[in-house]
C-alpha angles and dihedrals in degrees: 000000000000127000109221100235094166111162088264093059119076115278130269125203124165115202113214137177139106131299112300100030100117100252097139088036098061096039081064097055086044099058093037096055093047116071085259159352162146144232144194125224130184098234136039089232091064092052096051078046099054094031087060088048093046088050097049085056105048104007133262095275091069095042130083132179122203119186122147086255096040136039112170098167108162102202088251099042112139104178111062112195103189130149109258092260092055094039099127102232102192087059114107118233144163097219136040131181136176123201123224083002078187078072083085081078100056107112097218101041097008090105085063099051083050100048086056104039077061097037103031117093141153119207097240100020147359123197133204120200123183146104113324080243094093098044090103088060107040083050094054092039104037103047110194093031118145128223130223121175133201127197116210117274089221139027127254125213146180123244107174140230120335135172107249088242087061093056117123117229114272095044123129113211113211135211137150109234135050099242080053097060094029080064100036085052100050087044085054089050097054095049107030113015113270142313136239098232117220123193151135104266095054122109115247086241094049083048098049092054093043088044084044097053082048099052095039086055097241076131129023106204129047129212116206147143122244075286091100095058100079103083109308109154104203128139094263102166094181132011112213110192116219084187159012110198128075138192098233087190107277097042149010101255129166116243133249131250089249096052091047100044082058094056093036081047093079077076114102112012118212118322099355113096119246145215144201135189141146139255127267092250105057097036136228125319123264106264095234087061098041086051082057109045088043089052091026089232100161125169107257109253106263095199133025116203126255149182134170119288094187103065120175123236103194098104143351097247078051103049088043086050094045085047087064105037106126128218133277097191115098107248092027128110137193100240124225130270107296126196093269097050097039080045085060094044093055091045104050089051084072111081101211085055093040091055097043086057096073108128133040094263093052088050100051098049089047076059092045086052089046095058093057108119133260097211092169089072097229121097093212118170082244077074094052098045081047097051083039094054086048096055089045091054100048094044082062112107117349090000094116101069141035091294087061127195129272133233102252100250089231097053088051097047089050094057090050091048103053083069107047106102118103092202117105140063131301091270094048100048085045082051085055110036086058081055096055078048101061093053091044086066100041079056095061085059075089088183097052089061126059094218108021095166093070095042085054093054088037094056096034097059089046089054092053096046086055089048098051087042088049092058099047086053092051095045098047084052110042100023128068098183097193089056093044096054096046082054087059095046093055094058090069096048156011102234127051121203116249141168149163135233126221083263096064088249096148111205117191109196087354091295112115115249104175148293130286106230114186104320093326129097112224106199119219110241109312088328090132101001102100125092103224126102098261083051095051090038086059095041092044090053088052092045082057095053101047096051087085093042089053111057079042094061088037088064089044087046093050085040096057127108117235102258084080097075131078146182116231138183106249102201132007095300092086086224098137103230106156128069120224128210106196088342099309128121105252111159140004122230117238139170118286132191088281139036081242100041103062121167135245117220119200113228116252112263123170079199084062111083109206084259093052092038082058104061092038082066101049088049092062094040083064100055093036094057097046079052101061093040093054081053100045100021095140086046095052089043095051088047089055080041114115092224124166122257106279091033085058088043091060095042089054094062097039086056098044076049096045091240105325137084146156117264098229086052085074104024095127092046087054085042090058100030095089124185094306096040089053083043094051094052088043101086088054094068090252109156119192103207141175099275111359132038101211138153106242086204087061098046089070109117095250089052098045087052086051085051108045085051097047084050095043090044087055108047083035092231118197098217135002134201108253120283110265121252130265103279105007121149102178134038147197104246112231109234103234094029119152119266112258095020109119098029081058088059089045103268131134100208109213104183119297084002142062114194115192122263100251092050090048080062092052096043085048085060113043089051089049089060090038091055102044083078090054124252114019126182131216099292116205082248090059095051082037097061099048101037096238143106135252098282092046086050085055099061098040089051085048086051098045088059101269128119119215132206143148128292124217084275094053087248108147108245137186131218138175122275107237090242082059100072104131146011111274111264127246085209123072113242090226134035085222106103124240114257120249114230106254092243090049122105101231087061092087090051091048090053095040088048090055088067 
């Protein structure tokens, strides 16, 4: 097919030429300049763009603006800005223009750019702007046509391959599907602040404001698919690709030099020089590409796709068939199924829709139904039962013939209600603003609707509520505005401004950054968690303004009395291991050389220099230490104590027991005590009892707790039973529990149960008396005095040397073993002295004393 441009017919000139050359800008000065006119753009958002700028030239009253979402036509508008599938083509004009004219060869759209570059003319002139690519077709098929063509106004480069975190401000990071970008813009967040997101499924007015925070530097990167290629004039310094490969809707393909140099050419507007790169994670281009896109060298398209602009409406089988006609001109091919046609061939599988389409007006309008679009981008069968419950619909009463149906007003308010609500994610608010625009379009078939005027403002204004909601949702996810300020702010120098309040809040720039608890810096969210240099700068401008903060709360913390500090469980155990200074965590107990000479362990702090750590951990030895001699005062004194060599003995092991210990552990040291040596343990506090030798000062709860976590501090245990509560005489014993445990805390365990050393004396002696009388049984006193029941009571008596058995009556008794027979004896039976074992300390004095 050939277009006749003899002289006599209006000129033609295609402007051709790569990405930042002027073409759209000087269409716009051409039909501006001629009494009227009209042009095509790719994308609805191009059109808005152009139509403000038309507007701003020769007043809203002379400008329309025609988009399937959006007709805005005043009754004396002579500058019609449309996308190329809305341009009213019966209008008369003096200029037309169509915008990336290469698009013809889009195999998805390409049928629509071709149908105009044939059917599209201005009276006086037509203009074709595109890449230089096409220039070998448009020659063959459009004789006469003149050439213009524009070298770019800036230079690209490449600049090779860098790490996201590496990417200077001003950079836009490309990828082709929507998880891609989701992904790339959280990254972003997370290193440098926060990105404005560009892509397909986004609503004009969603983009405008993205594309707006992005312009007006609240952000300084951008993450988009190629959807930013088509015309988008931002202030894009450098284009780093993610990736290189796209799904074009029937498979996952690289892309060509050409395709890649239209999306790397936003980089570099008008006169400022541009790069483009790609990411750490996909590699570097392949030189031969990278040579193209620099010197914009492209292969010239071989084929532009077609279909068949005269369709025939005399039947269903025939308008199928003259969908699918192919093309008989050279460089022309029949394009693939699109939506619409895929839409028809849905619908007329369906015999109630087959038979309604019976003349040449029902079939047009099922055609009509079929192009609406599916802005969702996914051709379910839930599209075609919706195209199909429209044409039914319309075909109602009088839709058969020229007066048409009408779409029932509460059918239609019931499908745009079900999506306005602004709640949900960013997928589900995309989900929904595609469905607002398919009624917005539906609206603009101004005679399917009663009253189309207010379906067009409805939906509208739905459109726009999602889209602000949409926003929001994008910015509070991929954007951390505090982070990405401070970002800003540090471009233009070295230093930020921070300081601290009396209540440890830290501000870096006057944006809040976190609190200082103790000695250590809690960052707020991720505001100085990241690794990359705007995240050390930050947390290098707060370290700066705590130094002075911190020797101020050092000397607090030297200069506090004791009450200040606390002990506090660190994890679900309940065993109080950290220290707190004003409620905040300061130090971490830890073994020391001795049970009683635990240490205290500073928390780690990158604000404590070694000097300052230092302090904070003699502080806490202090208090640590006046603690545990409040706790164990008669032990300690014992232990300062000049005893004789058996009293000492005794203290020793009550100390390496923390103030309990069995009777039989020290039975030589009692055997060799004699009166004085009792006398002299007597004003600690120190009680030699029948079965346990123990210190009643040191079996009060506080001082059990203190105990249990001494003992468990210094056998590390991994894990303890609960400490005991305050008062308690008898516990459950922990299966599993560590050997020596409870006995370290005071507690004889006897089975399933430990009494406390004090109670098992009384016990002993309660069951003494009892059984002086012969067989006892378990009195209410008994039970009573160890907080158990009778099987408890059973163990504890079997323990304790009795033997129990049934009466006459089956009553559980207890009577004396035979090796039980009397109280121990204060007195030794000889007046031979015990030997000391040969390893034990009180053999040499045994020896010594021979002498």
């Amino acid at each position: 097919m050939q277009i006749d441009t003899s002289s006599e017919r209006p000129r033609i000139v295609a402007v051709l030429g790569p990405t930042n050359t002027g073409k759209t800008h000087l269409a716009m000065e051409r039909m501006l300049g001629h009494a009227s006119g009209m042009i095509g753009f790719p994308l609805r958002l191009l059109a808005r763009e152009n139509y403000d700028r038309a507007v701003k030239k020769k007043g809203r009253a002379q400008v329309a603006l025609i988009t399937g979402e959006e007709k805005i036509i005043p009754p004396g508008a002579r500058y019609f800005l449309c996308t190329v599938e809305s341009m009213p083509l019966d209008r008369d004009v003096a200029f037309v223009g169509i915008d990336e004219i290469q698009m013809c060869a889009d195999a998805d759209r390409g049928h629509i750019f071709t149908d105009r570059l044939f059917s599209a003319r201005g009276r006086d002139e037509t203009m074709l702007m595109g890449a230089d690519a096409i220039r070998p077709l448009l020659r063959r098929l459009v004789p006469g046509v003149e050439f213009e063509t524009r070298p770019r106004l800036s230079v690209l480069r490449y600049t090779g391959e860098r790490k996201t975190a590496r990417l200077k401000p001003r950079t836009a990071v490309v990828a082709f599907s929507a998880s891609e970008v989701y992904s790339l813009a959280e990254l972003v967040r997370r290193q440098r602040g926060g990105a404005a997101v560009v892509l397909g499924v986004l609503s004009p007015r969603t983009r405008n404001a993205q594309v707006a925070m992005y312009q007006d530097g609240e952000v300084d990167y951008l993450v988009a698919t190629d959807a930013i290629g088509m015309g988008l004039n931002m202030d894009v310094g450098h284009v780093a690709f993610a990736s290189t490969h796209k799904f074009d809707g029937h498979k996952r393909r690289p892309l060509t030099a050409a395709e890649l140099a239209q999306t790397a050419g936003r980089a570099g507007r008008y006169m400022n020089d541009g790069s483009f790169g790609t990411t750490g994670a996909i590699g570097a281009l392949d030189p031969d590409i990278v040579e193209r896109i620099e010197n914009h060298r492209f292969d010239a398209l071989k084929i532009l796709y077609w279909r068949n602009p005269d369709l025939d409406f005399s039947s269903l089988v025939r308008l199928q068939q003259s969908l699918s006609l192919p093309s008989q001109t050279p460089g022309l091919l029949k394009a693939r199924e699109a939506d619409d046609e895929a839409a028809l061939g849905h619908l007329a599988k369906m015999p109630e829709i087959a038979g309604m389409a019976s003349n040449a007006y029902t079939l047009r309008l099922l055609w009509d139904v079929c192009r609406i679009p599916d802005f969702g981008k996914v051709m379910s069968d839930a599209h075609s039962g919706l195209l199909a419950e429209i044409y039914r619909h319309l075909m109602g009463d009088g839709g058969a013939n020229e007066t048409g149906g009408r779409l029932p007003t509460d059918w239609m308010a019931a499908q745009v209600a079900r999506l306005d609500n602004a709640d949900g994610d960013i997928e589900t608010l995309a989900t929904r603003i595609a469905g607002v625009r398919t009624w917005t379009y539906v609206s603009y078939q101004s005679n399917w609707l009663d009253d189309a005027r207010h379906w067009q403002d409805r939906t509208r204004a739905l459109e726009d509520k999602l889209s602000d909601a949409l926003h929001r949702g994008l910015t509070q996810r991929f954007v951390d505005k505090r982070t990405a300020v401070l970002v800003s702010h540090f471009k233009d120098r070295e230093d930020l401004l921070a300081a601290v309040n009396a209540d440890g809040d830290v501000t870096v720039e006057g944006h809040y950054m976190g609190h200082l608890q103790g000695f250590h810096f809690v960052p707020d969210g991720e505001a100085s968690g990241n690794d990359d240099v705007a995240a050390k700068k930050v947390s290098n401008a707060a370290g700066r303004a705590l130094r002075g903060e911190v020797e101020a709360r050092l000397k607090r913390l030297e200069a506090d009395a004791d009450d200040h500090f606390v002990l506090v469980p660190e994890d679900d155990t309940g065993w109080p291991r950290l220290i707190t200074w004003r409620g905040a965590p300061v130090a971490r107990l830890k073994a020391g050389p001795e049970l009683l000479r635990p240490v205290a362990e500073p928390l780690f702090s990158e604000l404590l220099e070694t000097s300052q750590r230092d302090r904070v951990g003699r502080r806490q030895l202090a208090w640590l230490e006046a603690q545990i001699a409040a706790q164990f005062a008669p032990l300690l004194a014992a232990k300062k104590a000049e005893l004789a060599g058996a009293a000492r003995g005794i203290v020793f092991q009550l100390a390496e027991n923390l103030g309990a210990v069995r009777r039989d552990t020290v039975a030589d040291q009692i055997a060799a005590l004699g009166p004085k040596g009792r006398k002299s343990l007597r004003p600690f506090g120190i009680r030699i009892a029948r079965h346990w030798v123990y210190m009643q000062e040191i079996l009060k709860p506080d001082a059990i707790r203190w105990r249990g976590l001494l003992w468990g501090l210094a056998m590390d245990a991994a894990t303890l039973p609960p400490p005991p509560g305050p008062g308690r005489v008898s516990l459950e014993v922990t299966p599993g529990a560590p050997p020596g445990f409870y006995e370290a805390m005071g507690f004889h365990p006897f089975g399933a149960l430990a009494v406390r050393c004090d109670m098992v004396e009384r016990l002993a002696s309660k069951a003494w008396k009892l059984a002086q009388k012969g067989a006892f049984f378990a009195t209410p006193e008994l039970l009573s005095l160890a907080g158990c029941g009778a099987d408890a009571m059973a163990d504890i008596l079997t323990g304790l040397g009795y033997r129990g058995g049934a009466d006459k009556d089956g009553t559980l008794t207890f009577q004396r073993t035979k090796k039980q027979t009397q109280k121990p004896s204060h007195k030794p039976k000889s007046k031979k002295k015990p030997a000391a074992a040969q390893d034990s300390p009180f053999a040499k004095l045994q020896h010594l004393a021979g002498h």
